[in-house]
Structures are given as structure tokens and as C-alpha cells.
LUMDO-456716 format. One record per residue (C-alpha): x, y, z. Coordinates in steps of 0.05 Angstrom, whole numbers, padded with zeros to 5 digits. Layout:
REM residues N
(site (X, Y, Z)),
...
***
This chain:
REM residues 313
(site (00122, -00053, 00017)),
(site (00104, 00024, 00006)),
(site (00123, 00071, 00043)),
(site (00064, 00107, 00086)),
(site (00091, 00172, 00103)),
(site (00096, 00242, 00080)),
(site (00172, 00266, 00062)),
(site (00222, 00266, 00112)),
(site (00225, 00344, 00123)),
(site (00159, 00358, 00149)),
(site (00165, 00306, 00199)),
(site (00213, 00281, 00248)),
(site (00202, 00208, 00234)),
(site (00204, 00153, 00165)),
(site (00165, 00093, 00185)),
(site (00170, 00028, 00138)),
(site (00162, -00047, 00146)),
(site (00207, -00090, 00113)),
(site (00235, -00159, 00106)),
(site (00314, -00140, 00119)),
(site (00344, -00207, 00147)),
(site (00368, -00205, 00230)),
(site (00444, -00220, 00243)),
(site (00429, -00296, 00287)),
(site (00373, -00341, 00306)),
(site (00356, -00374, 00362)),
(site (00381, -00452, 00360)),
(site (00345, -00505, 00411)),
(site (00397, -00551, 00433)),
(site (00389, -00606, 00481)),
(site (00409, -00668, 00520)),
(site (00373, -00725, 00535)),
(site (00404, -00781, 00580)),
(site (00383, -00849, 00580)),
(site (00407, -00901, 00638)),
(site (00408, -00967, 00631)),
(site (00392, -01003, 00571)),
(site (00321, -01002, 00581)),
(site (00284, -00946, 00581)),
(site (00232, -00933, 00637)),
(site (00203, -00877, 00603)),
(site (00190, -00848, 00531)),
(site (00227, -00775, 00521)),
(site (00178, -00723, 00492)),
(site (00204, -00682, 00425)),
(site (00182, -00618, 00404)),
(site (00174, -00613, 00333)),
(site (00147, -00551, 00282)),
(site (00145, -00549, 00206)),
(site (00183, -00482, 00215)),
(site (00250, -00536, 00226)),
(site (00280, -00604, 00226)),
(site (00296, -00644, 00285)),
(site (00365, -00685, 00290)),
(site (00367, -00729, 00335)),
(site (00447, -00753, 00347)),
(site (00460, -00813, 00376)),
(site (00530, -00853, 00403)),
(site (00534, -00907, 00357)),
(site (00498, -00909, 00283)),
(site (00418, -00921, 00276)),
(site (00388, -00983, 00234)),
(site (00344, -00953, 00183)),
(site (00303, -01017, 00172)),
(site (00290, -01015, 00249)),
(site (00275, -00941, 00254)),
(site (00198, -00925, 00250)),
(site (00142, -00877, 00265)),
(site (00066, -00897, 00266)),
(site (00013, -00860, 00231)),
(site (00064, -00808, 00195)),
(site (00031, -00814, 00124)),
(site (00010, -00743, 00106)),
(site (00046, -00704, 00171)),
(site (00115, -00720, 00164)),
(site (00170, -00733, 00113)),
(site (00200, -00801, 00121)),
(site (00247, -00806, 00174)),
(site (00316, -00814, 00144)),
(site (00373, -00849, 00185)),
(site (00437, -00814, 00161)),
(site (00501, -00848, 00204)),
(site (00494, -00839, 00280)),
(site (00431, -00785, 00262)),
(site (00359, -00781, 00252)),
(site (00319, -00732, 00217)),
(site (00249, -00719, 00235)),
(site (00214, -00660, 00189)),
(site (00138, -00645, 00199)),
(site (00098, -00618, 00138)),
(site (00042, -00586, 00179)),
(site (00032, -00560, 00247)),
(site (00011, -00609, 00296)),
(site (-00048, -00602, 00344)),
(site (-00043, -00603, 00414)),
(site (-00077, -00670, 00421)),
(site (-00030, -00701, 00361)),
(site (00017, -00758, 00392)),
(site (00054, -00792, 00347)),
(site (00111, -00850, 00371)),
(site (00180, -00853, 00336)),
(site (00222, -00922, 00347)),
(site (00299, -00912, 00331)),
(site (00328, -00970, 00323)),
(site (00412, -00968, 00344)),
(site (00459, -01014, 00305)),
(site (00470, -01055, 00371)),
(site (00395, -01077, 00373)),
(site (00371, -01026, 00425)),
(site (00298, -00991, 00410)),
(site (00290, -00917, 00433)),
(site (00216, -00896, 00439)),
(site (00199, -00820, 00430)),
(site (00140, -00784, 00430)),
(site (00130, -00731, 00384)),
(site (00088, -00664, 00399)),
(site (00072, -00602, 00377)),
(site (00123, -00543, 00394)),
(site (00100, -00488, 00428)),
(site (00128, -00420, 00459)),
(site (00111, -00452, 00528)),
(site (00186, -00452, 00577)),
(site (00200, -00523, 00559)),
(site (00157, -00539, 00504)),
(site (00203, -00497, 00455)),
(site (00223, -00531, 00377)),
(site (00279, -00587, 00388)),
(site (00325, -00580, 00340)),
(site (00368, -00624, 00360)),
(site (00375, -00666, 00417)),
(site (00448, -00708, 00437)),
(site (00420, -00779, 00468)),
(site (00472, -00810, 00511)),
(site (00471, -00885, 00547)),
(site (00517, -00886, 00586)),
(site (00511, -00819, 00628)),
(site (00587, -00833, 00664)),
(site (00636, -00830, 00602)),
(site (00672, -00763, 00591)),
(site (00636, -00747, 00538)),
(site (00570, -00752, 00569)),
(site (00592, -00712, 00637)),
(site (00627, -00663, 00588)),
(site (00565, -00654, 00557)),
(site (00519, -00649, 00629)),
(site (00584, -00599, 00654)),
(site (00566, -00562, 00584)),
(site (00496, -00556, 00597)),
(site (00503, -00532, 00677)),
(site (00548, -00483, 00653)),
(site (00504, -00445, 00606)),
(site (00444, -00444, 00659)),
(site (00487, -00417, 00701)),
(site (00505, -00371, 00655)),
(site (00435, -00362, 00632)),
(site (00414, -00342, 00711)),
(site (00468, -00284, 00713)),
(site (00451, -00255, 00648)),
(site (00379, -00252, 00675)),
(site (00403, -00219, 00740)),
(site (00444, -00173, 00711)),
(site (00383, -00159, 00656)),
(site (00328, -00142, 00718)),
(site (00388, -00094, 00755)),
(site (00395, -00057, 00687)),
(site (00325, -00053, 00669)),
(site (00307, -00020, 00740)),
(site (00302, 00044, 00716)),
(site (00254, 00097, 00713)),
(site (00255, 00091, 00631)),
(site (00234, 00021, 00645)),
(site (00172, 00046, 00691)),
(site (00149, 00086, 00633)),
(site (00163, 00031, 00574)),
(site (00118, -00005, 00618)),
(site (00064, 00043, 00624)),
(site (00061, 00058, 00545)),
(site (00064, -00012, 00532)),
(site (00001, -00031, 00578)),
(site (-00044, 00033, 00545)),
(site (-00032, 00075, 00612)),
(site (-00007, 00138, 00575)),
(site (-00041, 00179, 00614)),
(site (00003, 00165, 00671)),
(site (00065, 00184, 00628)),
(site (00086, 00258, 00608)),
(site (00078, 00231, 00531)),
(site (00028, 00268, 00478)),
(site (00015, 00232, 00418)),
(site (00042, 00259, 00351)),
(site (00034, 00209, 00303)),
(site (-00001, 00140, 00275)),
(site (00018, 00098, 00228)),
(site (-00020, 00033, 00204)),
(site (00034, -00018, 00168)),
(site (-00002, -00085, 00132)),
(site (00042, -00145, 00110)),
(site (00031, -00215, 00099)),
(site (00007, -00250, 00170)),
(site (00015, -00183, 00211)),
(site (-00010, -00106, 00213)),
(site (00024, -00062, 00251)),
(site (-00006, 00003, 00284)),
(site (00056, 00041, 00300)),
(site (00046, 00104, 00358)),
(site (00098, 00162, 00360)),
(site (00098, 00202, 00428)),
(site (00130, 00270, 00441)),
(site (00157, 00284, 00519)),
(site (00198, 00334, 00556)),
(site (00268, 00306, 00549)),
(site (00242, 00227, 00530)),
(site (00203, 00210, 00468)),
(site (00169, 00138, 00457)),
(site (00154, 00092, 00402)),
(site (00095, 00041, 00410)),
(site (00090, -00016, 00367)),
(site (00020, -00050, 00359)),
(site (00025, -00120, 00324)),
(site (-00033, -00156, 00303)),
(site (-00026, -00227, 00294)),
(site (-00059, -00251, 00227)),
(site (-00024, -00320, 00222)),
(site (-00075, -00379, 00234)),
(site (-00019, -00416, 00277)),
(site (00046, -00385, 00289)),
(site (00052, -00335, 00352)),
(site (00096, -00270, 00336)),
(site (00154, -00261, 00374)),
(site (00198, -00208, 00383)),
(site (00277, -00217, 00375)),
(site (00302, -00163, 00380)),
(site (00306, -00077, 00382)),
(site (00361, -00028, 00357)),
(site (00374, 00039, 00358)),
(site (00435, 00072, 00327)),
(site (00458, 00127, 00292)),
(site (00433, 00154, 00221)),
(site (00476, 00194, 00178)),
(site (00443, 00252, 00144)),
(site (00414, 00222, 00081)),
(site (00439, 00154, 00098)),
(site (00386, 00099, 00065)),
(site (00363, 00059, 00114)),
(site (00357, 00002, 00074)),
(site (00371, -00056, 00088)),
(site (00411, -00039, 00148)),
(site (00444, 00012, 00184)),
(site (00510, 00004, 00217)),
(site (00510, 00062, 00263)),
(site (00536, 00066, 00333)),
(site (00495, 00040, 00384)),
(site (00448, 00073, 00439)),
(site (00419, 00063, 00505)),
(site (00333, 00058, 00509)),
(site (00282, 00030, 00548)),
(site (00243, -00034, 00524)),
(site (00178, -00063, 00556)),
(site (00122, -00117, 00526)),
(site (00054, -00131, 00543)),
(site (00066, -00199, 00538)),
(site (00120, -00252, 00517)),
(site (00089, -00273, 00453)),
(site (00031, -00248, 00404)),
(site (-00021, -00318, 00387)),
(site (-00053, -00326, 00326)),
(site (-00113, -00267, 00317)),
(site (-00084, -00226, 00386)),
(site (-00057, -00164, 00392)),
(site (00005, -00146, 00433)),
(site (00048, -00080, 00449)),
(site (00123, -00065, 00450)),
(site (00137, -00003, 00473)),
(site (00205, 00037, 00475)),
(site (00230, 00099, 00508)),
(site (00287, 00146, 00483)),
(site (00325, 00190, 00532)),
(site (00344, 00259, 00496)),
(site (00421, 00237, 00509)),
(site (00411, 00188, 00466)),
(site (00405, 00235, 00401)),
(site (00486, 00269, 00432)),
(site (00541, 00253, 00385)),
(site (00608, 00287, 00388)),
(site (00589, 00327, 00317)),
(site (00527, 00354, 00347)),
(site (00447, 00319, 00353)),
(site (00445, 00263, 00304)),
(site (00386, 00224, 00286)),
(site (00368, 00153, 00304)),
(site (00330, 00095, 00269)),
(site (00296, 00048, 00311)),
(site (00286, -00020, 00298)),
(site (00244, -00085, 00325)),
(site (00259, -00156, 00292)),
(site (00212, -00218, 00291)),
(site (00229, -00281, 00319)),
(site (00244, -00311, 00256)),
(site (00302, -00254, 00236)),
(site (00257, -00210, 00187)),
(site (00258, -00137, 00209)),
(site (00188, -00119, 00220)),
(site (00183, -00042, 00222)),
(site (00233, 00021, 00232)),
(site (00227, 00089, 00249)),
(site (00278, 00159, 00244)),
(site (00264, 00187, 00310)),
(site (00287, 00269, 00314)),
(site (00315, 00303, 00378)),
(site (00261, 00347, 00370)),
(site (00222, 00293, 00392)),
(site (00242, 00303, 00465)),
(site (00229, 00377, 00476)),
***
């Protein structure tokens, strides 16, 4: 992708999109518990074309047995590999689609599932795999339940201790930048940049402030059925003439990051806005430079920028 912006020394910022590939990804992993032999009711999966779905099972699956109705055309045939099963969509499903999986176990017993469309709703998220257990009492299923408690536990205290480091005043004004209110901030705008790419455009906004600058991020949805999501933000140090490309293994720094909303749908806009304190630029050598970055969901890294101290006075 081309670079939009004049050379480095008459401004204190490089802006570029690019496709430089995010250190993890987000797996869906979950449990579903089945007592008794017969089922009373049909578990829901979450599928997307984006990624397979394994379901593992206790004992192995009968492949003969194993069937889904009406997946001509939507799915690749489900393959029965040992004590798995693979379920791979070709195309996005709607939100009416329903379509019923039978697994057959080598023991006789039918599991029913019902397979829908993913979404970024809480609970509603890609399965990518799910662990189905019978008998909920053996070790290995209470392991497995202890597991799970344990990381929403875990998952709760990361969250409080998230909201009591977010309450800050850099917060208050990442949130006013990212809902339009800059008005209400000390921020003057200094630059614009418009970055287009396959499924997105970005409109990035560069604001000048007495010892805080901000960076506001614009991202226009083009894809006709994914949402964007954002995974991530960094911002570390840049040596002087250091190519930012593909990545940049400075040392870390503190900012302020607020969205507009949790996810970008298809053909909507959404803002991510971020707020640098002027002690972030301190180094012991002196004021160093910073690059900014946001990733998508998926790992790419969507845009960067080379923010100057100057920025902040």
C-alpha cells in the first residue's frame, strides 16, 4: 500500500496501513455437558467460514452414523477423524439458517446439534472447538468444569482491575475524541489522512494539545459481512531512522484507549481514539519518538503512525 504522506521532516508523523501479522489470536474454547444418555435438549454451535469447528468427544464417533441435513453447497462434508468431528462452512450463514448435525458415538449414542451463524454477540462468538462430556462426575469432566470456573474468575479480575486502570482523566478525554466531542477537549486538529485497503478505509485524525496529543482512527467497514474488530493498540519506542516495517520492538508506553463501540458492521463507521501523555515521549537518552499502532481482529496491523513530542506543546 502507498504511502500518503509528505517526508518525515516536515512533519511530526508517517502514517501507513499495512498487512504486518499480530503476535496471537483469539481461540473460542468451550465445554458442553451432557447428562444422562438422552439428551433433553439440542446444544447450539456457532460456526463461520473464517474457521473450523472440532468437536471432541470421550469415546470415538461412527462416521457412517454421523450426518447433517441440507449441507450440499454450505458446508464441506463433515469428517469423523478418531474421537473428533470437523465441521467447516464455505459461506456465511444467515441469521435464519438452522441446520441439524447428528454425531453418531461408537457405543450407539446420537448427539443432535444445531448449527448457526457466529456472530460478535457475548455468547454467540465462533466455536472452535467444543469438549462434550457424558458423564459430568469423572475427573476429567470436573477437571474440565474446575478449568473453566477458574478462567471466569480470572476473566472478572482482569476486568476489575481493567475499569480501576482505565479511570483516569486520559480515559475521559479518549472518550470524548472518540464520540466527535472535541470541542470539549484542549485538542486542535493538525492533520488528516484518508488510508483505502481491501474491505476498509481509514480516515486517520492527528490532534495537537498542551502536554497530551491524540490520534483518532476512523474505520469504515466495506466488507458485505464480516464486522471489524479491533485487537489490539501499541505504542513503543522508535529509533531514529528505525524502519518501521514490519514491526518495531521498542519499549513499551503508557496511553489512553477509548471506542465508540465494540465492533464496526458491515457498511458502518466506528472510532478508536487514543491519547498520549507528553511523559510518554521521556527516555533516559533524551525525547524519543513513538509509533502507534491498532491491529484488526483477525491479526493484520491495520494503520501506524510516528507521533513527535512536539505534538504535546
Amino acid at each position: 500500500m502507498r504511502n500518503l504522506l509528505p517526508p518525515r521532516s516536515t512533519l511530526l508523523l508517517v502514517l501507513l496501513a499495512s498487512a504486518a501479522m499480530a503476535r496471537g489470536r483469539d481461540v473460542n474454547v468451550r465445554s458442553a455437558y451432557i447428562f444422562g444418555r438422552h439428551k433433553e435438549r439440542v446444544d447450539r454451535l456457532y460456526v463461520t467460514p473464517d474457521a473450523a469447528t472440532i468437536l471432541r468427544f470421550q469415546q470415538p464417533c461412527d462416521a457412517a452414523g454421523t450426518k447433517m441435513i441440507g449441507w450440499e453447497g454450505r458446508f464441506e462434508p463433515v469428517a469423523c477423524a478418531g474421537k473428533r468431528v470437523l465441521i467447516e462452512p464455505i459461506q456465511a450463514l444467515e441469521p435464519e439458517d438452522r441446520f441439524l448435525l447428528v454425531v453418531r458415538l461408537a457405543d450407539g449414542t446420537e448427539v443432535p446439534f444445531t448449527l448457526m451463524g457466529a456472530t460478535r454477540k457475548e455468547g454467540e462468538w465462533p466455536d472452535q472447538q467444543v469438549n462434550v462430556f457424558f458423564e459430568p462426575d469423572t475427573r476429567e469432566a470436573l477437571n474440565d468444569q474446575l478449568k473453566n470456573a477458574r478462567e471466569r474468575e480470572n476473566g472478572l479480575l482482569d476486568d476489575v482491575r481493567r475499569f480501576y486502570r482505565e479511570d483516569t482523566p486520559d480515559h475521559a478525554l479518549a472518550k470524548l475524541v472518540a464520540l466527535g466531542a472535541i470541542r470539549q477537549t484542549p485538542f486542535r486538529l493538525i492533520k488528516k489522512r484518508v488510508i483505502k485497503s481491501e474491505g476498509e478505509e481509514t480516515t486517520v485524525r492527528i490532534y495537537k494539545g498542551k502536554a497530551k496529543a491524540a490520534v483518532l482512527f476512523t474505520v469504515t467497514n466495506h466488507d458485505p459481512s464480516k464486522p471489524w474488530n479491533l485487537l489490539e493498540a501499541r505504542l513503543v519506542t522508535i529509533r531514529p531512522g528505525e524502519d518501521p516495517e514490519p514491526y518495531v520492538f521498542g519499549d513499551k508506553k503508557p496511553f489512553a484507549l477509548r471506542a465508540d463501540r465494540d465492533e464496526i458492521a458491515p457498511g458502518e463507521s466506528g472510532n478508536v481514539a487514543i491519547v498520549v501523555d507528553r511523559s510518554a515521549f521521556k527516555t533516559e537518552n533524551g525525547n524519543a519518538e513513538l509509533i502507534l499502532e491498532i491491529y484488526r481482529k483477525d491479526g493484520w496491523r491495520q494503520a501506524y503512525v510516528v507521533l513527535d513530542e512536539r505534538l504535546t506543546r
